[in-house]
C-alpha positions as a Markdown table, in Angstrom:
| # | Residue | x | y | z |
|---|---|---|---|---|
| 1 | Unk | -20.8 | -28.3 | -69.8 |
| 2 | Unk | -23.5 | -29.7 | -72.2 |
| 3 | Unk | -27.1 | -29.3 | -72.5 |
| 4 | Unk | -29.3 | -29.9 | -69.3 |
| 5 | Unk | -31.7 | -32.5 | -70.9 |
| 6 | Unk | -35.7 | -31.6 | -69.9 |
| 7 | Unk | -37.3 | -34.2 | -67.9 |
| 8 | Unk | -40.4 | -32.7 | -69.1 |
| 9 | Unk | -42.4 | -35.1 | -71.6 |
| 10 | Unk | -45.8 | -34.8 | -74.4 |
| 11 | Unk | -48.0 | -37.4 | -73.7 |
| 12 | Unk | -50.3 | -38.0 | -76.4 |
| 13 | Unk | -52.4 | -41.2 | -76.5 |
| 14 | Unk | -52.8 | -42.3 | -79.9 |
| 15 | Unk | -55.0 | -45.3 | -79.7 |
| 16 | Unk | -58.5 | -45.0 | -79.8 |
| 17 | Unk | -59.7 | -48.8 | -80.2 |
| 18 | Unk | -61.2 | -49.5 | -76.9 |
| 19 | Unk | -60.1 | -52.8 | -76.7 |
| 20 | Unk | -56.1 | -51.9 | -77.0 |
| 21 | Unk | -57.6 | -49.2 | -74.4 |
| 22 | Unk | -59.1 | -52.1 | -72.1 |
| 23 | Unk | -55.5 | -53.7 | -72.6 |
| 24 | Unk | -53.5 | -51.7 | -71.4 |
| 25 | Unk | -55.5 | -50.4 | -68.4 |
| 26 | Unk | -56.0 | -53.4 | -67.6 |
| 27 | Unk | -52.2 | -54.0 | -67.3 |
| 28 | Unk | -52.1 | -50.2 | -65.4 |
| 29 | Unk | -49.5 | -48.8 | -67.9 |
| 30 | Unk | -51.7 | -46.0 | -68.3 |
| 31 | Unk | -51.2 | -42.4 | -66.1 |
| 32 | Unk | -54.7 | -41.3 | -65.1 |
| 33 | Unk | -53.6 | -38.1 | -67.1 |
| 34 | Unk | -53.0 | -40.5 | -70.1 |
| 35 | Unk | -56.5 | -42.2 | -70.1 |
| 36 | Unk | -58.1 | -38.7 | -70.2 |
| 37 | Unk | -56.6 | -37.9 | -73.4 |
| 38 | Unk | -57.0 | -41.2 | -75.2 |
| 39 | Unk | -58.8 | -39.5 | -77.9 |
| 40 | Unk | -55.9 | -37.2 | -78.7 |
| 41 | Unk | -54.9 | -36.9 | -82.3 |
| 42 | Unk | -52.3 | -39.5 | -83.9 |
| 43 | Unk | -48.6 | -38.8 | -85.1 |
| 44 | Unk | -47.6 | -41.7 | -87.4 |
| 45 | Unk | -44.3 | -43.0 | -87.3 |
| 46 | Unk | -43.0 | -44.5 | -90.6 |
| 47 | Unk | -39.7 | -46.8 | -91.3 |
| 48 | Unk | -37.8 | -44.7 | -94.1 |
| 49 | Unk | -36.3 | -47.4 | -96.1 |
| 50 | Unk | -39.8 | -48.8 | -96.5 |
| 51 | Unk | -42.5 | -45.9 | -96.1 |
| 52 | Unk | -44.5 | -48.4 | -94.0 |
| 53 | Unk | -46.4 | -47.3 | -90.6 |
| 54 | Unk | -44.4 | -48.9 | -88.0 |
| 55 | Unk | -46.3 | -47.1 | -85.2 |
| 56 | Unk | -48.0 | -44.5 | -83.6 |
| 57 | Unk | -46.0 | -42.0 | -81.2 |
| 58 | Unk | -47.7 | -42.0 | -77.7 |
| 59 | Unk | -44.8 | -39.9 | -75.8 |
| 60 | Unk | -41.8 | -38.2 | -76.7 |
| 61 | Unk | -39.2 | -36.1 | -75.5 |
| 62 | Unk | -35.9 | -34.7 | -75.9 |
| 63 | Unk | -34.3 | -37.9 | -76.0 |
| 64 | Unk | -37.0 | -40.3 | -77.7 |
| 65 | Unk | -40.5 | -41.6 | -77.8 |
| 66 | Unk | -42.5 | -44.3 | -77.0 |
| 67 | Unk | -44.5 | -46.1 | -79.8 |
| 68 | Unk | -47.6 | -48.5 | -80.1 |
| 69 | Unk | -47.9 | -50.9 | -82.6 |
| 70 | Unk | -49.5 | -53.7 | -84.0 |
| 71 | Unk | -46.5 | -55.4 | -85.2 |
| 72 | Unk | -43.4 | -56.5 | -82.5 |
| 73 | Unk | -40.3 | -54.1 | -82.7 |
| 74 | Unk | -37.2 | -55.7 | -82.9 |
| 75 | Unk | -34.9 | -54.5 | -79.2 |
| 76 | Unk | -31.8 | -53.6 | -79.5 |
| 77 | Unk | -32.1 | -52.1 | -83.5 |
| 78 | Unk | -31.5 | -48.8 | -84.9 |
| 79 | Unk | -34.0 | -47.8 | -87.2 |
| 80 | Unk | -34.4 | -45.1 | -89.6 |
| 81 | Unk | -37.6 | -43.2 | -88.7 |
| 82 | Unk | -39.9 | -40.7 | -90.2 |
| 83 | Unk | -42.6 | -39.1 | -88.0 |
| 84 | Unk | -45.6 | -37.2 | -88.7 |
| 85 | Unk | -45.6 | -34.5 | -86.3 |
| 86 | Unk | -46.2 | -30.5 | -86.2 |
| 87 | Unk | -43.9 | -31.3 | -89.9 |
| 88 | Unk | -42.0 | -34.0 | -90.7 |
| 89 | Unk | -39.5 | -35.0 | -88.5 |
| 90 | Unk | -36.5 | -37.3 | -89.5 |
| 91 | Unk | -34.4 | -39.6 | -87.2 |
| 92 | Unk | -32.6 | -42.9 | -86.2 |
| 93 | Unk | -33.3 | -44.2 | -83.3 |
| 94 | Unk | -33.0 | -47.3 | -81.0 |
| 95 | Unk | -35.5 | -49.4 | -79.7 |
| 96 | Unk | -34.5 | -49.8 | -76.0 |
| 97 | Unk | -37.4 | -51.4 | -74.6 |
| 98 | Unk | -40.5 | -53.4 | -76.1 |
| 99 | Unk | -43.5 | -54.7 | -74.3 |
| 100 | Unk | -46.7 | -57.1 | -76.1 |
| 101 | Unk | -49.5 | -55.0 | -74.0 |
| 102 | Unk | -51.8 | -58.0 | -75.6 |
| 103 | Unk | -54.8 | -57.6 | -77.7 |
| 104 | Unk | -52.0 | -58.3 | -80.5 |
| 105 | Unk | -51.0 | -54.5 | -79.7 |
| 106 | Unk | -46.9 | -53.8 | -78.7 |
| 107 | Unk | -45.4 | -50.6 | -77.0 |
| 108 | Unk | -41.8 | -49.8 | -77.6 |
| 109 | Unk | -39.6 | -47.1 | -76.5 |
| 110 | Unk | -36.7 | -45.7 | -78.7 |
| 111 | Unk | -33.6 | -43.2 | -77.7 |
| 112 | Unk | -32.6 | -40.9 | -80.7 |
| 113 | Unk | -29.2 | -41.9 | -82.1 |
| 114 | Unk | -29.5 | -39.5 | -84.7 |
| 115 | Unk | -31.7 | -36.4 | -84.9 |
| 116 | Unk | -30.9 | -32.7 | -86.2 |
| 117 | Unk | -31.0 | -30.0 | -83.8 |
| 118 | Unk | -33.6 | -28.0 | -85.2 |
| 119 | Unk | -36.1 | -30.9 | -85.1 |
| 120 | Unk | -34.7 | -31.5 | -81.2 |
| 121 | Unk | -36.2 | -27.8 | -81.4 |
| 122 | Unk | -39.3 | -28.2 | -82.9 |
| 123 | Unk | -39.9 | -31.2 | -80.3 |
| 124 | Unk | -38.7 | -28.6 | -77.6 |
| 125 | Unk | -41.3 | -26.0 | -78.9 |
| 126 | Unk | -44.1 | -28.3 | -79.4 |
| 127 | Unk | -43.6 | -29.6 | -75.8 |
| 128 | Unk | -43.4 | -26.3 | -74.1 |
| 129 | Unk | -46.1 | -24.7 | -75.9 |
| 130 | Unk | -48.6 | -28.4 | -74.6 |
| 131 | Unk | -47.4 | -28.0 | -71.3 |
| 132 | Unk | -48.1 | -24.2 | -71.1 |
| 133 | Unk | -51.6 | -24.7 | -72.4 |
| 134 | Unk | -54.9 | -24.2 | -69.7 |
């Protein structure tokens, strides 16, 4: 038997310009939990062969995060990813899904192909230590 995969999920809002706000409430992509913490910190997410800023993570979980960008993400690509989370996280992943959420601002969502099991842990820890804070 494998691993029972969490359903549990970080959601941290990382864009703070109220018009990519207005957006995508407008468009009601946004949990009411979500627009509370729209001021959260960022977590930059960086293409490796180039060291450019793809994105900013605004979920993640076990199996892979959600993005928003001011550039369009390719579907369907694997790309070799660098985060800036709790340290340094390195990973492929796959973008699966990728909306225009307008106000020339993009969401994209991306399953880990490859990720190391100790930063699947430090994704585990960092999510169980969010969701047991008051």
């Amino acid at each position: 038997m494998g691993e029972k995969r969490s359903n549990k999920r970080m959601k941290l809002i990382s864009f703070t310009k109220s018009n990519v706000y207005a957006a995508i409430t407008k468009d009601k992509t946004l949990s009411a939990d979500q627009k509370k913490m729209i001021d959260q910190p960022t977590f930059t997410v960086f293409d490796r062969k180039t060291d450019k800023v793809i994105g900013n993570m605004v979920d993640i979980s076990i199996n892979g995060i959600m993005i928003v960008s001011e550039t369009p993400i390719t579907e369907k690509t694997v790309y070799q990813l660098r985060m800036e989370f709790i340290q340094n996280i390195m990973f492929d992943a796959k973008c699966v899904w990728f909306r225009d959420v307008g106000a020339n601002y993009y969401i994209s969502g991306f399953e880990f192909i490859q990720i190391e099991p100790k930063e699947i842990d430090i994704i585990k820890k960092t999510i169980n230590r969010f969701l047991n804070e008051d």
